[in-house]
C-alpha positions as CSV (number, residue, x, y, z in Angstrom):
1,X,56.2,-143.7,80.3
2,X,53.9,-141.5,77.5
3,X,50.4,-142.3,76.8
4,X,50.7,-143.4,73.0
5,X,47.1,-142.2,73.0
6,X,48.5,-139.1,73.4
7,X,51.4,-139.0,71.6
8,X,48.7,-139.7,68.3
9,X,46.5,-136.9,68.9
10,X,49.1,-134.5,70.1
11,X,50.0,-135.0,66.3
12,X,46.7,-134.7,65.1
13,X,45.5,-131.7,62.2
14,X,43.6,-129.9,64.8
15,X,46.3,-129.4,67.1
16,X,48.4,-127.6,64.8
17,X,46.1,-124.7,65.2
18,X,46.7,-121.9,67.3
19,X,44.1,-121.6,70.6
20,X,43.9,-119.0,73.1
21,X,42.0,-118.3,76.4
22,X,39.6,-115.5,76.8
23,X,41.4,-111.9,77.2
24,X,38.6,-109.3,77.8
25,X,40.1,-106.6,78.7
26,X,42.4,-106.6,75.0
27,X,38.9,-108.1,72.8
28,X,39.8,-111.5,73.1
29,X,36.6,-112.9,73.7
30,X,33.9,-113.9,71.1
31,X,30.8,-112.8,72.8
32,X,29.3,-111.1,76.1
33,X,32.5,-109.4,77.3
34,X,31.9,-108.5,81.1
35,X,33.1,-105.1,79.2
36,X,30.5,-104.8,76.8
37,X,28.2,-101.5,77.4
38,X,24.9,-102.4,78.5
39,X,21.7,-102.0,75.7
40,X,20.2,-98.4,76.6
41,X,18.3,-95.9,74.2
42,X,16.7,-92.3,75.0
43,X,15.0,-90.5,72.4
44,X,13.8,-86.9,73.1
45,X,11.9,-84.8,70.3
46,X,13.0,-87.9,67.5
47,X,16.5,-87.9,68.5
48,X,18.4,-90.6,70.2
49,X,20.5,-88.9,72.7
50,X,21.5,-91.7,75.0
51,X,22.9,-94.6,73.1
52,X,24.3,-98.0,74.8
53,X,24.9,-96.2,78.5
54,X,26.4,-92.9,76.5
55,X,25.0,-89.2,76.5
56,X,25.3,-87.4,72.9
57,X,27.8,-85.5,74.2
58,X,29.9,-88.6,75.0
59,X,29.4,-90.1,71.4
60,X,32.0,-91.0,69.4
61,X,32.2,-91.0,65.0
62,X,30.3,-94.3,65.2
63,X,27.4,-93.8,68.6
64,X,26.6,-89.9,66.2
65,X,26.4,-92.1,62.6
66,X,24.3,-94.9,64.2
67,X,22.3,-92.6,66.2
68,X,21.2,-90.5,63.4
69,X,21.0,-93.3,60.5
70,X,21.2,-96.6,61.3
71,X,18.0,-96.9,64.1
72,X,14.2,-97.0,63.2
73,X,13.9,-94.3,66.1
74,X,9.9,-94.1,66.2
75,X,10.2,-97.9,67.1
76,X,13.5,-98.4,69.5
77,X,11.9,-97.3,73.3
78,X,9.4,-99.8,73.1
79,X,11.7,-102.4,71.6
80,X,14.5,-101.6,73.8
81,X,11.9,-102.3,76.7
82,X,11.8,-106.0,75.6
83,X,13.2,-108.9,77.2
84,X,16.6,-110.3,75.0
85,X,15.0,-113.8,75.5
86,X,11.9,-112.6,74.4
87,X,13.3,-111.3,70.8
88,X,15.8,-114.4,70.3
89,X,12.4,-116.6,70.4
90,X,10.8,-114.5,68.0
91,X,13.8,-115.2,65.7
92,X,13.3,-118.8,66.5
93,X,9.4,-119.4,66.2
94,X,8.1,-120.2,62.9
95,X,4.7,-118.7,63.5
96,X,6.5,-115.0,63.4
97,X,6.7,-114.1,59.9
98,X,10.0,-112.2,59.1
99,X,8.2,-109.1,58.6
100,X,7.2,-108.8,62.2
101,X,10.7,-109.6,63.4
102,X,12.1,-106.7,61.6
103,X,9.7,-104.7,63.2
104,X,11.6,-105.5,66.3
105,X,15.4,-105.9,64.9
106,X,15.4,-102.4,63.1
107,X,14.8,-100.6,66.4
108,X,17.2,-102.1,68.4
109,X,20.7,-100.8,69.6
110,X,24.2,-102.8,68.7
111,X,24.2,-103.8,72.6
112,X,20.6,-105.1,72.6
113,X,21.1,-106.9,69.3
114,X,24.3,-108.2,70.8
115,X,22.7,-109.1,73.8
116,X,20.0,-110.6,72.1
117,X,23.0,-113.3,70.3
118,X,24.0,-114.2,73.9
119,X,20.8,-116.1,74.3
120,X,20.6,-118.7,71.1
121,X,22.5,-122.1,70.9
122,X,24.4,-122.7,67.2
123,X,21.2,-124.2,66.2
124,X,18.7,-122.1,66.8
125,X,20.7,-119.3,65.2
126,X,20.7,-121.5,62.4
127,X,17.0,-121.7,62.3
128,X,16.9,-118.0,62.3
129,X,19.1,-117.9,59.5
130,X,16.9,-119.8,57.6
131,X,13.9,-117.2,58.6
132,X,16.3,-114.0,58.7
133,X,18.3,-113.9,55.4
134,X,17.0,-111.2,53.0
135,X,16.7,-113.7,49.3
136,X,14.9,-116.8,49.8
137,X,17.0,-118.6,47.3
138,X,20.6,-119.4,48.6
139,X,23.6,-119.1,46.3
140,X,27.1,-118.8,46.2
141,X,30.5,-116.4,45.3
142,X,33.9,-117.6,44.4
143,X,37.2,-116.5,44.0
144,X,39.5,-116.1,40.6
145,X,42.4,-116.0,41.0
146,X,46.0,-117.2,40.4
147,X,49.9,-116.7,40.9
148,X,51.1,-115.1,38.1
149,X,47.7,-112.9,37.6
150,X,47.3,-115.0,34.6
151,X,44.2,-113.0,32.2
152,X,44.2,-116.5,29.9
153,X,43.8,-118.8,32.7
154,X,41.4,-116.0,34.9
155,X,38.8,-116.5,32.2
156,X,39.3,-119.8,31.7
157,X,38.8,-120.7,35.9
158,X,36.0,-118.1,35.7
159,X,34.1,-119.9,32.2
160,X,34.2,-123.2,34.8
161,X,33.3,-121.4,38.1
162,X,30.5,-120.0,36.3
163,X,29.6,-123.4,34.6
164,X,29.6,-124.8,38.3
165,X,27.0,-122.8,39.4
166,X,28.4,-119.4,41.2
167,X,26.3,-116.0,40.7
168,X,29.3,-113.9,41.9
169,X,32.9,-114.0,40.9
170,X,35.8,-112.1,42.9
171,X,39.5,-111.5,41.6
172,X,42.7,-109.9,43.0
173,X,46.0,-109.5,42.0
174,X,49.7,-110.4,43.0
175,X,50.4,-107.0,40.9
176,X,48.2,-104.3,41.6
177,X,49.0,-103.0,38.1
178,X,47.4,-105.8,36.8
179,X,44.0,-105.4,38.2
180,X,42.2,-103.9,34.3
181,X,43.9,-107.6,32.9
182,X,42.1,-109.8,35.7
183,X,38.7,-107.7,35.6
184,X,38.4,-107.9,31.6
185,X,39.7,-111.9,32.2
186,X,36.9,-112.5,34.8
187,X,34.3,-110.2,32.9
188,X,34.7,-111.9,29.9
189,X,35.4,-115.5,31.0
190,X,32.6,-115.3,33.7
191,X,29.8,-114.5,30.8
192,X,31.1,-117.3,28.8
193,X,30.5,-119.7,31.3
194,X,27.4,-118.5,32.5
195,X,25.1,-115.5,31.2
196,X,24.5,-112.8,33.9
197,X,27.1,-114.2,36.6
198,X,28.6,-110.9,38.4
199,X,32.1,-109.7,38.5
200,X,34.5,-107.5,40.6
201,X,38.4,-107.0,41.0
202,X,39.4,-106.2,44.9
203,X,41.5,-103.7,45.1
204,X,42.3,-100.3,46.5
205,X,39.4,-98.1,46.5
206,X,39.8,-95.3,44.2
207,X,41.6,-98.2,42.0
208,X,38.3,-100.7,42.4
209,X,35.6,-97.6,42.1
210,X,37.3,-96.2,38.6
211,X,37.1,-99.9,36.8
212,X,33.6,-100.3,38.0
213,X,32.4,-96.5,36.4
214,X,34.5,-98.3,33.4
215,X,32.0,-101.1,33.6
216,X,34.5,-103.7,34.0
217,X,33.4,-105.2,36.9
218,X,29.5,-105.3,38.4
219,X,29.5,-105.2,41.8
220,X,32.0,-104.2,44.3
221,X,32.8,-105.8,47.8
222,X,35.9,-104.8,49.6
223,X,35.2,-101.6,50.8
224,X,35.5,-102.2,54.5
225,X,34.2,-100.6,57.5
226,X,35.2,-100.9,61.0
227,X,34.1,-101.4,65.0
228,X,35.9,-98.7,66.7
229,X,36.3,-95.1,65.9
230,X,40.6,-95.7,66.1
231,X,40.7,-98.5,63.6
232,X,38.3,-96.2,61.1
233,X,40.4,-93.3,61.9
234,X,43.6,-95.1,61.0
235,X,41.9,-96.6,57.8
236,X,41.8,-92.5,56.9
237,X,37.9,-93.0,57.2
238,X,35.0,-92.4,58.9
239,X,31.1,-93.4,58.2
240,X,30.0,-90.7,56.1
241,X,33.7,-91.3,53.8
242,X,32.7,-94.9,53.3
243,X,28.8,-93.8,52.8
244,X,29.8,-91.1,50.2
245,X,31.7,-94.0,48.6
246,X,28.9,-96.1,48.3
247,X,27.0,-93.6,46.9
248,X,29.7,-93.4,43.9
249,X,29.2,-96.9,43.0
250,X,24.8,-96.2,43.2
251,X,25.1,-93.6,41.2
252,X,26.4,-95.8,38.2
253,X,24.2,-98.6,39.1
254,X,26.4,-101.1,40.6
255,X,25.9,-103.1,43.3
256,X,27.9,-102.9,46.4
257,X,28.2,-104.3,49.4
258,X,30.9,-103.2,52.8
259,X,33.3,-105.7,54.4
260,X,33.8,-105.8,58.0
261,X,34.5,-109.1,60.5
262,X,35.1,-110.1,63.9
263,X,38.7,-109.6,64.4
264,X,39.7,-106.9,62.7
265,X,40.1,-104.6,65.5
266,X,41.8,-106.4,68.1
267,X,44.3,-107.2,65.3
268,X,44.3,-103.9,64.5
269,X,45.4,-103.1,68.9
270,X,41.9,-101.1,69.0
271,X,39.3,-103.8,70.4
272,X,38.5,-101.0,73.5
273,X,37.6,-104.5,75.7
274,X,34.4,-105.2,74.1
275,X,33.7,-108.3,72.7
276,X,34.0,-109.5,68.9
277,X,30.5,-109.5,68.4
278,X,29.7,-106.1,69.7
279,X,32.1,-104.3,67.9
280,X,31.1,-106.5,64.8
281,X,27.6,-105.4,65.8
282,X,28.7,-101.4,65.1
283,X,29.9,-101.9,61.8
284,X,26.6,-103.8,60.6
285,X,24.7,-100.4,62.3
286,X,27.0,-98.4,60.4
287,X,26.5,-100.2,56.7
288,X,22.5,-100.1,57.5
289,X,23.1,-96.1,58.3
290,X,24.9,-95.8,54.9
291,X,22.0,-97.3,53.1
292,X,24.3,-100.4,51.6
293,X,22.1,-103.1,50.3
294,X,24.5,-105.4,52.1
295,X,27.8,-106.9,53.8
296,X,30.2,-109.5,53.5
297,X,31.0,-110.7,57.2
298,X,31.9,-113.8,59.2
299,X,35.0,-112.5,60.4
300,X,36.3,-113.0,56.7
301,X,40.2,-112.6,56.5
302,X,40.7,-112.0,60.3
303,X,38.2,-115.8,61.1
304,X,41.7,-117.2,63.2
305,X,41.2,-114.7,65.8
306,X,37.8,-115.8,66.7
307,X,38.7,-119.0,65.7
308,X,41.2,-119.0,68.2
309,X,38.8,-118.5,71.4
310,X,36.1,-120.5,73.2
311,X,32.9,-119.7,71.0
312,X,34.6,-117.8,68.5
313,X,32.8,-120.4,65.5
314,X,29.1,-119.8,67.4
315,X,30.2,-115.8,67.3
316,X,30.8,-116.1,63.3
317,X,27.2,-117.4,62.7
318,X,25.6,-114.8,65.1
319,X,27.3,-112.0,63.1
320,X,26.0,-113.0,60.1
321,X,22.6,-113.4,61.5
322,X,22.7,-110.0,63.1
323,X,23.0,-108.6,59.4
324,X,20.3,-110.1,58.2
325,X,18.2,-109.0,61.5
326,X,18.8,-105.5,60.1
327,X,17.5,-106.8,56.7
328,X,21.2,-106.3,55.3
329,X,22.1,-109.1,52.1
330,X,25.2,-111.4,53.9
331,X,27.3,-113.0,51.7
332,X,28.7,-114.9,55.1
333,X,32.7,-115.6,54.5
334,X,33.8,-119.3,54.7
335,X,36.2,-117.7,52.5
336,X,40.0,-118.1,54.9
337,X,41.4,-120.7,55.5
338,X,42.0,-121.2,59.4
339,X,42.2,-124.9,60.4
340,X,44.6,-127.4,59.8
341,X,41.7,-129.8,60.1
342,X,39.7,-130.7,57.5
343,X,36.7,-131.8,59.8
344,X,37.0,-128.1,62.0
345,X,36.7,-126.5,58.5
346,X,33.7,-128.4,57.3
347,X,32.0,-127.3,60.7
348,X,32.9,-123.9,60.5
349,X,31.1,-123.8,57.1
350,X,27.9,-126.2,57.6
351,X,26.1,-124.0,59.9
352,X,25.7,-121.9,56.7
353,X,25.3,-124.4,53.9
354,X,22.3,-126.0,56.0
355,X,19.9,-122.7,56.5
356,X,21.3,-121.1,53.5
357,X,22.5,-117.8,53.4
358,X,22.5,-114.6,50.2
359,X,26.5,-116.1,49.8
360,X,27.2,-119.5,51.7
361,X,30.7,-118.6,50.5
362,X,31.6,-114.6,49.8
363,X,34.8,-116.3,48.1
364,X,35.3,-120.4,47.5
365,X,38.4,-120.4,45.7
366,X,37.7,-121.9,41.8
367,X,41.7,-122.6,41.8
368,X,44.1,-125.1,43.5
369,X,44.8,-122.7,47.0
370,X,48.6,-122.4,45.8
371,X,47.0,-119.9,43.3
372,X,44.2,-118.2,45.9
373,X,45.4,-114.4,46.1
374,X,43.6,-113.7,49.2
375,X,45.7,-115.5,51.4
376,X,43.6,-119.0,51.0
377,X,40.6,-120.1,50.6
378,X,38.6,-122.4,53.4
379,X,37.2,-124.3,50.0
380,X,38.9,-124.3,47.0
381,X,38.4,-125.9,43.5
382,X,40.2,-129.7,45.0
383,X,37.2,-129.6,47.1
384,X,34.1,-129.3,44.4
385,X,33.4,-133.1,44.7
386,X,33.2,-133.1,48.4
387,X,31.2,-129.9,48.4
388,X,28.8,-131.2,45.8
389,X,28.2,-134.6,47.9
390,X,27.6,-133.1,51.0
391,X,24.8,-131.1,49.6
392,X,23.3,-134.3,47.7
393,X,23.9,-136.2,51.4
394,X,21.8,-133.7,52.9
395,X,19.3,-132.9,50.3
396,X,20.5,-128.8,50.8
397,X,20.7,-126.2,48.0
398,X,24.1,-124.7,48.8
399,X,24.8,-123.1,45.0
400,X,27.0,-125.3,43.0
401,X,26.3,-128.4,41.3
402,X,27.9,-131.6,39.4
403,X,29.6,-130.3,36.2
404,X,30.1,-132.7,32.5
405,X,34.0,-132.6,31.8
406,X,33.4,-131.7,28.1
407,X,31.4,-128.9,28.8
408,X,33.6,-127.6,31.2
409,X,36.8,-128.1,28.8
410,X,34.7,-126.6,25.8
411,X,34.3,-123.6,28.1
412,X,37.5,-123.0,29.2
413,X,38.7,-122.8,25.4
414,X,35.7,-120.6,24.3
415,X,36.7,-118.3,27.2
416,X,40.6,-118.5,26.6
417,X,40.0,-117.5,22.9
418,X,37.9,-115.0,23.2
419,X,40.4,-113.3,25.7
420,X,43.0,-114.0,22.6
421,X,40.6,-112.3,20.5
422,X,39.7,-109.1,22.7
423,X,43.6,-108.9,23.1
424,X,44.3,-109.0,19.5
425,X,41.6,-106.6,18.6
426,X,42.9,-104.1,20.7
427,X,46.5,-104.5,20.3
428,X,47.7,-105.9,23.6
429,X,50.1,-108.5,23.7
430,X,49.5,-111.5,21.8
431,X,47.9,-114.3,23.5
432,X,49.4,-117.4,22.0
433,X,47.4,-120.8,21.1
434,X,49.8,-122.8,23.2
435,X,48.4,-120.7,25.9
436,X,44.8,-120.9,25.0
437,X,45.2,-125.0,25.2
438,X,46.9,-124.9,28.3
439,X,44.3,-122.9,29.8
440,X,41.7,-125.1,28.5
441,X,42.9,-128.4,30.6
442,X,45.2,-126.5,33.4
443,X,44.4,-127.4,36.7
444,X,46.5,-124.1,38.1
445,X,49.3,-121.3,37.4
446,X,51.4,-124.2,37.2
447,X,50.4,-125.6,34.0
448,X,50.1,-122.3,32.4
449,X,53.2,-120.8,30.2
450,X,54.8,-117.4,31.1
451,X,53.8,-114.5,29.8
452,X,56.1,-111.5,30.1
453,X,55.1,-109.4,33.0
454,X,56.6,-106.3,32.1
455,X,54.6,-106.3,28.8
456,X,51.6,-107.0,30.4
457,X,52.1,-104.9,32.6
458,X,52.5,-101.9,29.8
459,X,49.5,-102.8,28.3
460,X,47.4,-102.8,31.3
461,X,48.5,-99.3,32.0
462,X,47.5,-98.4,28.5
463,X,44.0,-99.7,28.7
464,X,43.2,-97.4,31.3
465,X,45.2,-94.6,29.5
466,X,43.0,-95.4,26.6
467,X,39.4,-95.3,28.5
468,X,38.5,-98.4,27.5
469,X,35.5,-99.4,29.4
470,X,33.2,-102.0,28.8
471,X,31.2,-101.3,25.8
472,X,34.5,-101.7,24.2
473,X,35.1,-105.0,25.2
474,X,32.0,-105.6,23.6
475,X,32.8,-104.5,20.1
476,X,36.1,-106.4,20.3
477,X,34.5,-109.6,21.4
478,X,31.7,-108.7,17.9
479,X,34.6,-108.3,15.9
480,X,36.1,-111.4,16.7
481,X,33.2,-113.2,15.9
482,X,32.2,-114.0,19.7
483,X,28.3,-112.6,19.1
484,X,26.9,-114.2,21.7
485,X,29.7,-113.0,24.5
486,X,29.1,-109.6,23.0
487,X,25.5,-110.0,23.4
488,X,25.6,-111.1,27.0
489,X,27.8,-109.0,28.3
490,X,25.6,-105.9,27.0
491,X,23.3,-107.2,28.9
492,X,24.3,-107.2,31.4
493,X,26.1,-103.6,31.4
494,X,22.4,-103.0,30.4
495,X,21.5,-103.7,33.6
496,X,24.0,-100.6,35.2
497,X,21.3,-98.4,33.5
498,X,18.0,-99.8,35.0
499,X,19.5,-99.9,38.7
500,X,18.1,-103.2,39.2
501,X,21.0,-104.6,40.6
502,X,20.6,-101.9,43.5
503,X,18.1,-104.3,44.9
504,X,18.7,-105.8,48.0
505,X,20.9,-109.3,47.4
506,X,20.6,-109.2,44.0
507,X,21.8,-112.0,41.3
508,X,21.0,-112.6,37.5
509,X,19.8,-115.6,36.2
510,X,20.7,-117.2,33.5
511,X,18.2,-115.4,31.1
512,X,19.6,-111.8,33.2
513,X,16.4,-111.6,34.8
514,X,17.2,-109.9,38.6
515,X,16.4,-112.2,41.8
516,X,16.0,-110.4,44.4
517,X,14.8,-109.9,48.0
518,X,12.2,-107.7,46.3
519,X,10.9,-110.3,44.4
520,X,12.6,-113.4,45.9
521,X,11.8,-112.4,49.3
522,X,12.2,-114.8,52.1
523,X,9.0,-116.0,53.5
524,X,9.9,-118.9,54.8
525,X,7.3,-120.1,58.2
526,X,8.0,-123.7,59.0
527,X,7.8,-126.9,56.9
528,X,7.2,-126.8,53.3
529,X,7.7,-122.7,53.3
530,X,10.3,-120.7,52.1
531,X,13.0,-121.9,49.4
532,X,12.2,-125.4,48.2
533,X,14.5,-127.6,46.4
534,X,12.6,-128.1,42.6
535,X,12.9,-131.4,41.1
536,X,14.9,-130.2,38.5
537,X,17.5,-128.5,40.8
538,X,17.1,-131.6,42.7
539,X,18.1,-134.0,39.6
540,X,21.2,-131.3,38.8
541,X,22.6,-131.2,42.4
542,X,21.9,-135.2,43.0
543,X,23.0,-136.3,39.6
544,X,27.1,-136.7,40.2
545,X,28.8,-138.6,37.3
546,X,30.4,-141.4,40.0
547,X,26.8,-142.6,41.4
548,X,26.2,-145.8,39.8
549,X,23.0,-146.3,37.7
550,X,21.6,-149.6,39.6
551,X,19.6,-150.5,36.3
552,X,22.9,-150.7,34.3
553,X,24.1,-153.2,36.5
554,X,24.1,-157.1,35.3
């Protein structure tokens, strides 16, 4: 005979996912790996020359960069003399301003801050966060994407994403030729939505650092650094590449921020049996060496390898606390989907939404997932309603809020026509008016009309033939009659001149002034501290159109 009982869980969501036992000696294991090296520092005449139980001589690309850049050297002896538990309470205990913890965090080795993780449950890590991240107020990043690398229905997704409350958009493409179409598309449709949201277009490097100098994106994201000197090596990289990189994008005033993630290196065959967190560790040392204002982590696109071992979920939120104990913005994943279970993907994302984090999400996809280009999105645009009562349930500020239908719809088809008219002004292929109206109520790709590719494709190659940069796309939309598009997108290419958006975790509101941990710093110290919900953010994120009014009731 078979239990029944059995039988119905055996066919439950969560056991379609793919588990596996700890493997330390290959980097299968979250955290604490019996093969992790043991916290150590020596510094002789201001230089570290014993790092994590290695001499200089022993260092590798990674031990050299961290040792010379990414330690507060006149600080780490002492530090390094502390007790783990000792640091992971100050982390905890409201009475220890942020400030001071730094003091302590900015000294310490990769091992030590590793070490540190080992100590703290899920919640109090999540009571650090809420201490620990770098811009008191929380907010949130999506992605825009779609199938057919649609520019109509890009800005149209992007008019509502913005509309819905996120300060950063993120696109990709199917076609990498297409990537000038989807950053003008999101550019465009993102200001239309929302005044001062920021943009970028993932792609290859050189590829994602020319249409940023053409000020068609903002910001940049995807430039990804790694835990082990073989995996950097066989990315044809190594710290001071990716720093000389980031100094590209500074130079032109646009933010940027590295990638890294548990995972990546024991998919990658290079783990050197450590655990996920230390090697996630050494990339965060490695983007505070290169003077990055901040990191997208969480494990990101590589979350069902942790996700697949005991603690893996607990490791994701120490890693993104661990970046923002080095005073690093972290815009914290939650952006793969991983789970056949719908509860196991809530979970994986509430330990973020509750403290708050720079990015709850460093990509919620604003489209059905069928049309998410990276693979998938752990949230995605069927789940806004769910998303939006979970933070009215529990009275949290996780970056969107309830949208009116018209509004929405009236953006979309502002945003689809003013694509049409940048198009038409600079003699790319026409953009028809059965496509603006089917951007304007399209739920995906698969309400859109085909466009021809090849075409597109043509035209893409010719913008950047051309040199068209942003300050173009600005005319065009003035010419069309789209002033205040025009207007608001100067501004913000404005911005690229002043640096501002340099500043650690920066955003625009919606009047483009800069919020930033310089002057949105996190000072949070107990009850009634820190970011507080307003009454007016309150009445936007509470109001949701299906809550009956009890007065209207007879």
């Amino acid at each position: 005979m078979k239990s029944k009982r059995f039988e119905v869980l055996g066919d439950r969501p969560v056991n379609k996912d793919g588990y596996i036992k700890e493997w330390p000696e290959k980097g299968l294991i979250a955290m604490d790996s019996p093969l992790d090296p043991k916290p150590s520092v020596k510094v002789v005449n201001g230089k570290i020359v014993e790092l994590d139980g290695k001499k200089e001589a022993d260092f590798d690309l990674l031990d050299s960069f961290i040792a010379n850049y990414g330690i507060n050297i006149e600080n780490a002896e002492k530090v390094m003399a502390m007790d783990s538990r000792e640091i992971a309470k100050m982390l905890v205990d409201i009475n220890i301003s942020r400030d001071e913890v730094k003091k302590v965090t900015l000294s310490l080795t990769p091992a030590k801050a590793a070490q540190v993780m080992t100590h703290m449950t899920v919640l109090e890590m999540m009571m650090a966060v809420n201490k620990m991240r770098a811009r008191r107020t929380p907010s949130n990043q999506c992605h825009v994407t779609n199938l057919k690398d649609n520019p109509v229905q890009i800005a149209a997704d992007a008019a509502e994403a913005a509309l819905r409350g996120f300060s950063e958009q993120e696109t990709t493409v199917g076609i990498v030729r297409y990537a000038p179409f989807n950053a003008l598309a999101l550019l465009v449709g993102a200001q239309v939505g929302r005044p001062g949201v920021l943009t970028q277009c993932a792609v290859e490097e050189a590829t994602e650092l020319l249409l940023g100098m053409r000020a068609l994106t903002n910001y940049a994201e995807t430039v990804s650094v790694y835990g082990t000197e073989q995996v950097f090596i066989d990315g044809d990289d190594t710290p001071w590449s990716k720093t000389f990189l980031a100094s590209a994008y500074a130079s032109r005033g646009l933010k940027m921020r590295y990638t890294s993630g548990s995972g990546s290196e024991v998919l990658m065959g290079y783990a050197e049996g450590c655990s996920m967190l230390y090697l996630e560790t050494r990339c965060l040392f490695v983007t505070k060496g290169a003077g990055v204002q901040g990191i997208q982590n969480g494990s990101v696109s590589c979350v069902g390898v942790p996700g697949g071992v005991p603690g893996g979920v607990r490791e994701i939120l120490a890693e993104n606390l661990v970046a923002m104990m080095l005073d690093l913005e972290c815009a914290s994943s939650n952006d793969q989907t991983f789970t056949h279970s719908d509860l196991r993907r809530v979970s994986r994302s509430l330990m973020q939404m509750i403290p708050g984090t720079d990015f709850i999400c460093s990509g919620y996809s604003s489209t059905p997932n069928y049309d998410n280009m990276f693979a998938g999105s752990n949230w995605d645009a069927e789940d806004y309603d769910d998303w939006n009562i979970i933070q009215r349930d529990l009275k949290i500020d996780a970056g969107l809020h309830p949208v009116d239908k018209d509004e929405v719809i009236k953006a979309r088809n502002k945003a689809a026509r003013a694509i049409q008219g940048i198009f038409d002004a600079l003699g790319f292929p026409e953009v028809t008016d059965e496509e603006v109206e089917a951007a304007t109520y399209a739920h995906g790709s698969k309400d859109m009309p085909a466009r021809d590719v090849v075409t597109d494709l043509k035209a893409a190659q010719e913008l950047m033939t051309r040199g068209i940069t942003g300050i173009d796309l600005v005319k065009a939309l003035k010419t069309k009659g789209f002033d205040d598009v025009a207007s608001d997108l100067l501004q913000v290419l404005k911005l690229r001149v002043s640096g501002d958006l340099l500043h650690t975790s920066a955003i625009l509101d919606g009047d483009f002034n800069v919020i930033s941990a310089v002057n949105d710093r996190n000072n949070y110290s107990g009850p009634g501290t820190g970011y507080q919900i307003s009454d007016e953010r309150w009445e936007k994120i509470s109001n949701i159109p299906n809550a009956i009014d009890p007065t209207t009731i007879k």
